[in-house]
C-alpha positions, -999 to 999 in steps of 0.1 A, spaced: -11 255 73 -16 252 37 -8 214 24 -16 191 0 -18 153 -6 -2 142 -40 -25 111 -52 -60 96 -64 -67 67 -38 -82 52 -7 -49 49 6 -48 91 0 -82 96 12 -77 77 44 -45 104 46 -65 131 44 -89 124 65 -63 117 95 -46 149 80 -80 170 90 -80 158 126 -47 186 132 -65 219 142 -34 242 125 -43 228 91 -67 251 70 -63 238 37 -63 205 21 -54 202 -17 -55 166 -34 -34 162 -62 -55 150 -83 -78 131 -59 -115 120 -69 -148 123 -68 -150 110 -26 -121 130 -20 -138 160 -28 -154 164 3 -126 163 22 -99 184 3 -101 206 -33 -85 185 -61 -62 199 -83 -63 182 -121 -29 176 -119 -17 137 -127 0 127 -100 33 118 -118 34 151 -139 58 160 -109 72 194 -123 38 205 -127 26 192 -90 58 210 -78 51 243 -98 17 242 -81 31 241 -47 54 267 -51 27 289 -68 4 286 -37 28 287 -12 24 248 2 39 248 36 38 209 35 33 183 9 28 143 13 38 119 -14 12 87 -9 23 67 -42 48 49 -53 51 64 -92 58 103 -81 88 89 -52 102 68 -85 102 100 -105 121 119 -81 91 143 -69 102 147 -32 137 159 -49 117 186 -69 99 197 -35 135 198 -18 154 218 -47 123 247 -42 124 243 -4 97 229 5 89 205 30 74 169 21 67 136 35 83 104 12 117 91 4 137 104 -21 146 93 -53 174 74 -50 160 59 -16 124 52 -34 142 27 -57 138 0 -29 109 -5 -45 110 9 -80 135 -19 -84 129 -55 -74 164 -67 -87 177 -39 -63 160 -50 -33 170 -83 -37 205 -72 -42 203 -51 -9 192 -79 13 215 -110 -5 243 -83 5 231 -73 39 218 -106 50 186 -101 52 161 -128 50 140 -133 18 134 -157 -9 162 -177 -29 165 -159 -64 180 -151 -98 177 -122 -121 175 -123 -156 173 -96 -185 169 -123 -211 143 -142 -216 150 -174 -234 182 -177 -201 151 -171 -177 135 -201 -196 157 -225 -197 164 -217 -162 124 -226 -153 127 -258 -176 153 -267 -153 135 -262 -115 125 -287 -100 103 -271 -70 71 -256 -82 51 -234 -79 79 -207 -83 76 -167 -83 80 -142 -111 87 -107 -106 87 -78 -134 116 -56 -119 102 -19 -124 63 -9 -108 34 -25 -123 5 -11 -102 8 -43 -81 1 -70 -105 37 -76 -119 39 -107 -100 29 -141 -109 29 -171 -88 34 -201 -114 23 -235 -103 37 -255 -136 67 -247 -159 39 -238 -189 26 -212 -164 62 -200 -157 69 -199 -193 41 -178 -205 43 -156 -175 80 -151 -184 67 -143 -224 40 -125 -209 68 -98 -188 94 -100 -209 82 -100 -245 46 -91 -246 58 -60 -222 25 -66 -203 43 -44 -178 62 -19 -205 97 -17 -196 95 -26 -158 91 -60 -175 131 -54 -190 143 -75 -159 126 -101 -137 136 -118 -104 126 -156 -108 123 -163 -66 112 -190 -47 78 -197 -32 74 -191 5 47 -202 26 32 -193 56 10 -165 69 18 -129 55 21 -97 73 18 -60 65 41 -35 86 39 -4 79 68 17 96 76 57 100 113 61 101 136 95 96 162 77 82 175 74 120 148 61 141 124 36 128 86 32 143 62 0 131 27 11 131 -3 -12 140 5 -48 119 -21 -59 91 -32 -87 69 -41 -80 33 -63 -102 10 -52 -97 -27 -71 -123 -45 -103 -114 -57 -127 -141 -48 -135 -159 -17 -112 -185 -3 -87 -165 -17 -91 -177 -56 -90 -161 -85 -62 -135 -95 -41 -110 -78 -55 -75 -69 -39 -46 -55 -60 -59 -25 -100 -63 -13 -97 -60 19 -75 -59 52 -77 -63 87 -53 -49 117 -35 -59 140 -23 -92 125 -29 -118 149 -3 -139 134 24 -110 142 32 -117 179 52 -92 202 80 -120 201 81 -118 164 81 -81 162 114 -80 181 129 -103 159 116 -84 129 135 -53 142 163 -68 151 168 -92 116 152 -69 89 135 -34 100 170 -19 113 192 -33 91 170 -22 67 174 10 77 214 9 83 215 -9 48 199 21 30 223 46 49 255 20 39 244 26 4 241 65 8 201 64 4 186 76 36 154 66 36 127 92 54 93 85 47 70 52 54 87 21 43 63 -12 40 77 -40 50 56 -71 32 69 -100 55 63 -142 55 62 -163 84 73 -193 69 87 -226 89 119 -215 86 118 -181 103 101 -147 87 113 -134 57 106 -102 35 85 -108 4 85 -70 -11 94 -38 3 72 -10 -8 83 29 -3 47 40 7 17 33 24 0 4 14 -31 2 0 -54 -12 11 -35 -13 47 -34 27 54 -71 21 51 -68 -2 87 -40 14 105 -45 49 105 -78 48 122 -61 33 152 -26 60 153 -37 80 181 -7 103 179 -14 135 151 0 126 120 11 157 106 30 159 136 48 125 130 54 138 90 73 171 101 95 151 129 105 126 102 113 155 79 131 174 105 146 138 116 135 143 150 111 110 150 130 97 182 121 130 201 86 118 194 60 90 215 40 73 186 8 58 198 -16 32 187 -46 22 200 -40 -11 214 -74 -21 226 -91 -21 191 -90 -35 159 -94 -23 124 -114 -40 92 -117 -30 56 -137 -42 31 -128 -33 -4 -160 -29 -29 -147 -30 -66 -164 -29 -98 -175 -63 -111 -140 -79 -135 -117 -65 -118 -87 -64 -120 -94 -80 -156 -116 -57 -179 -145 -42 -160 -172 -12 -166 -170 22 -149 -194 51 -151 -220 34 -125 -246 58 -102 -233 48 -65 -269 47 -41 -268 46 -5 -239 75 2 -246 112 19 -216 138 9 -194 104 6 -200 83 37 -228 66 52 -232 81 89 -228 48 110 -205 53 138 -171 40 140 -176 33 101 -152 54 74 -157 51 37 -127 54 19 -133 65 -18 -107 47 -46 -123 51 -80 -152 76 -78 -165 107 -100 -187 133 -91 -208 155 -109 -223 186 -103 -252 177 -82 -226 162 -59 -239 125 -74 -212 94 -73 -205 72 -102 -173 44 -102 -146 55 -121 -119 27 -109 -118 -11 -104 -114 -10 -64 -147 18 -57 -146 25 -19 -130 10 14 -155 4 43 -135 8 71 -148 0 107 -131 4 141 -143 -15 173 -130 -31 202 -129 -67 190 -118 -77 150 -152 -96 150 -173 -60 159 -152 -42 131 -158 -66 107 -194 -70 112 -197 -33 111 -177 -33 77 -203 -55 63 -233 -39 77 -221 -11 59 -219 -27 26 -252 -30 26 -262 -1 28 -243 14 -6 -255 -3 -42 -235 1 -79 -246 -21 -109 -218 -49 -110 -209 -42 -75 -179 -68 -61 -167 -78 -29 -153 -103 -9 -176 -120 18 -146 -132 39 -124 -109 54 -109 -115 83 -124 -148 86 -85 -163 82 -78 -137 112 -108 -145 135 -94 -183 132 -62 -174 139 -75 -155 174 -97 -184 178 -73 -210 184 -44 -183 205 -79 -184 228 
C-alpha cells in the first residue's frame, strides 16, 4: 500500500511511525512533514492546508489511503476533496470537523443535547462582551476565540482588566484573525483534566489509553499556555468508574448528537474533559489527535492502526477488538526552543541525535520543529523541537527514561519542563 500522512508534527510523526509497524505498507509520504520525519516517510513540499493541491497529489500517485492529523485541512474540507476523487482517508468531514473549528458551535451542541460543560455566552460584539465581564462577579473567567488559533485562543482571566484586554486582544486586535469574529465568555472549572482520545465510525465509538497534558510552559505549571510540553498516559485521575460515566453522559451522546445534526463523525474525536466537584464536564472537543497526547497513547495501542483507520472508513469499527496495553505506561517530554510560545530563535544545530533518535530502548523521539540538511544534520525549525517519548511498566520508569533521554540531545536555547508527571506520580501515590 501506497499512503500518506497529511501534516508537519510530532503528533504526525508519532502516526507514521505506528503506521510503519503494518507489513502491507510500502510507502510512506508526509505531507509536508520535517526534517525528523524524513527518516521515516518522503515529504512532499506541499502546505498542509493547500488541500486541492495535497488532493491532486494523491490522485496523481495513486494513494490507496490517506490520514488527515490536523485540525486546519479537516476545517477546509480536505477529507471531502479525498471522497469526491475516491479515495479513501482517515478524519471527519467537513461539516463534522466544525465541532471544533467552531467553539460557539460546540457549545451550542452540548447546551442542546445536554451535555455537561461550562456555563457560557457568545458574543460577536465586543463592547456587549465587555460590559458583560464588568458585570461578573466570579473570577477568574474563560475566553474563547470561536474559529482555530493553533491552541492558544484561549485565555484564562483572573481580573476584569485581564478579561478586558483579552476580549480587545480577540476581538479588535484580531490576534487570532477572524476566528477571533466570535468568542465564548465560559466559566472556570476546576479540578483535574483528562485527555481521551477516541476512534469512532460514526457508529461505534472506542476510547484509547486516557492522558494528562501539561500546557503551561514553566514548572509548577506557570507561565503561559502552549500547545503542550509534555504528557503522560493513562491518567490516573480517569478511573474505570468514570469512564463509564463518560460514555454514558458525553462520548455517546456525542456521537448520537453529531448524527441528530446530520454530521457523522468518523475519524478521532478528542474529548478534553474536567473532573470538577460537581461531576466531569467537557472543556473542548478537538476533531483530531492531540498533540502532544498521540505522542503517549499510540505507543501503548497494540492493535495495527491502519487496520483500525480502514474499519472506521468502511464503518466496520464494532467488527473490530481494539487493544491497549494495560500493564504500561507512557511519558513525553516536550523540548522546545527557548521563548516559546512568545518570540523565540530557530535555525539551531541539534547534538546528541543518530538518523533522528537516540538508540535507548523503549525511548521514541518524536520530531515537531526540525530541518535537515543535506548531510542529514538537524537544526530547530519550530517552538516545540522533539517529543521524548518512553514506555515502561510503571509511569515512574517512563518518566525517568524520558529524562534520561533529554540528556543526551543539546540545542542552544534548549527548553523543557523538569516536572512531568510529577502531578500524576502523586496522584498514584496516594490511590496506593
Amino acid at each position: 500500500m501506497k499512503i500518506a500522512v497529511v501534516g508537519s508534527g510530532g503528533r504526525e510523526h508519532t502516526i507514521i511511525r505506528k503506521l510503519k509497524e503494518n507489513p502491507t505498507i510500502t510507502k510512506i509520504y508526509a505531507i509536508p512533514g520535517n526534517g525528523g520525519i524524513s527518516f521515516d516517510a518522503e515529504c512532499v513540499p506541499i502546505k498542509a492546508t493547500d488541500i486541492e493541491k495535497v488532493a491532486e497529489f494523491a490522485e496523481k500517485e495513486k494513494l490507496d489511503f490517506v490520514v488527515v492529523a490536523p485540525d486546519p485541512p479537516l476545517v477546509l474540507g480536505l477529507v471531502d476533496l479525498l471522497e469526491e476523487k475516491g479515495i479513501p482517508s482517515f478524519g471527519p468531514r467537513e461539516n463534522a470537523a466544525i465541532i471544533e473549528g467552531s467553539k460557539v458551535f460546540s457549545k451550542e451542541l452540548m447546551k442542546k443535547y445536554n451535555i455537561p460543560t461550562a456555563f457560557y455566552e457568545v458574543f460577536d460584539d465586543a463592547e456587549k462582551a465587555k460590559q458583560y465581564l464588568a458585570s461578573n462577579k466570579t473570577w477568574p473567567i474563560v475566553l474563547k476565540a470561536d474559529g482555530l488559533a493553533l491552541g492558544k485562543g484561549v485565555l484564562i482571566c483572573e481580573t476584569l482588566q485581564d478579561a478586558l484586554d483579552g476580549v480587545t486582544h480577540i476581538m479588535e486586535d484580531k490576534a487570532f484573525g477572524e476566528s477571533g469574529n466570535r468568542i465564548v465568555v465560559e466559566e472556570f472549572l476546576t479540578g483535574p483534566e483528562v485527555s481521551v482520545l477516541a476512534f469512532t465510525d460514526g457508529k461505534t465509538l472506542v476510547p484509547m489509553a486516557s492522558s494528562m497534558d501539561h500546557k503551561r510552559a514553566l514548572d509548577g505549571d506557570k507561565g503561559l499556555n502552549t500547545g503542550g510540553m509534555g504528557t503522560v498516559a493513562p491518567n490516573p485521575y480517569y478511573t474505570a468508574e468514570i469512564a463509564e460515566i463518560c460514555m454514558d453522559t458525553i462520548f455517546m451522546p456525542t456521537i448520537k448528537a453529531m448524527n441528530s445534526e446530520n454530521r457523522p463523525f468518523k475519524g478521532c474525536l478528542y474529548f478534553g474533559l474536567m473532573l470538577t466537584p460537581k461531576g466531569t464536564k467537557v472543556i473542548e472537543y478537538n476533531c483530531r489527535f492531540g498533540d502532544p497526547e498521540t505522542q503517549v497513547v499510540l505507543p501503548l495501542l497494540k492493535t495495527d492502526l491502519l487496520t483500525i483507520m480502514q474499519a472506521i472508513y468502511t464503518e466496520t469499527l464494532s467488527e473490530l477488538p481494539v487493544v491497549f496495553d494495560e500493564n504500561a505506561s507512557a511519558a513525553c517530554v516536550i523540548v522546545a526552543s527557548g521563548g516559546y510560545p512568545e518570540t523565540y530563535d530557530t535555525g539551531f544545530k541539534i547534538n546528541g541525535l543518530k538518523n533522528g533518535t537516540v538508540g535507548i530502548d523503549d525511548v521514541e523521539i518524536y520530531h515537531a520543529g526540525t530541518s535537515i540538511n543535506e548531510n542529514s544534520e538537524l537544526f530547530t525549525a519550530g517552538g516545540r523541537v522533539l517529543g521524548i517519548t518512553a514506555t515502561a511498566k510503571t509511569l515512574q520508569s517512563a518518566l525517568q527514561k524520558a529524562y534520561a533521554a533529554t540528556e543526551c540531545i543539546s540545542f542552544d536555547k534548549m527548553h523543557f519542563r523538569k516536572d512531568i508527571g510529577a502531578q500524576a506520580l502523586q496522584a498514584l501515590q496516594i490511590d496506593e
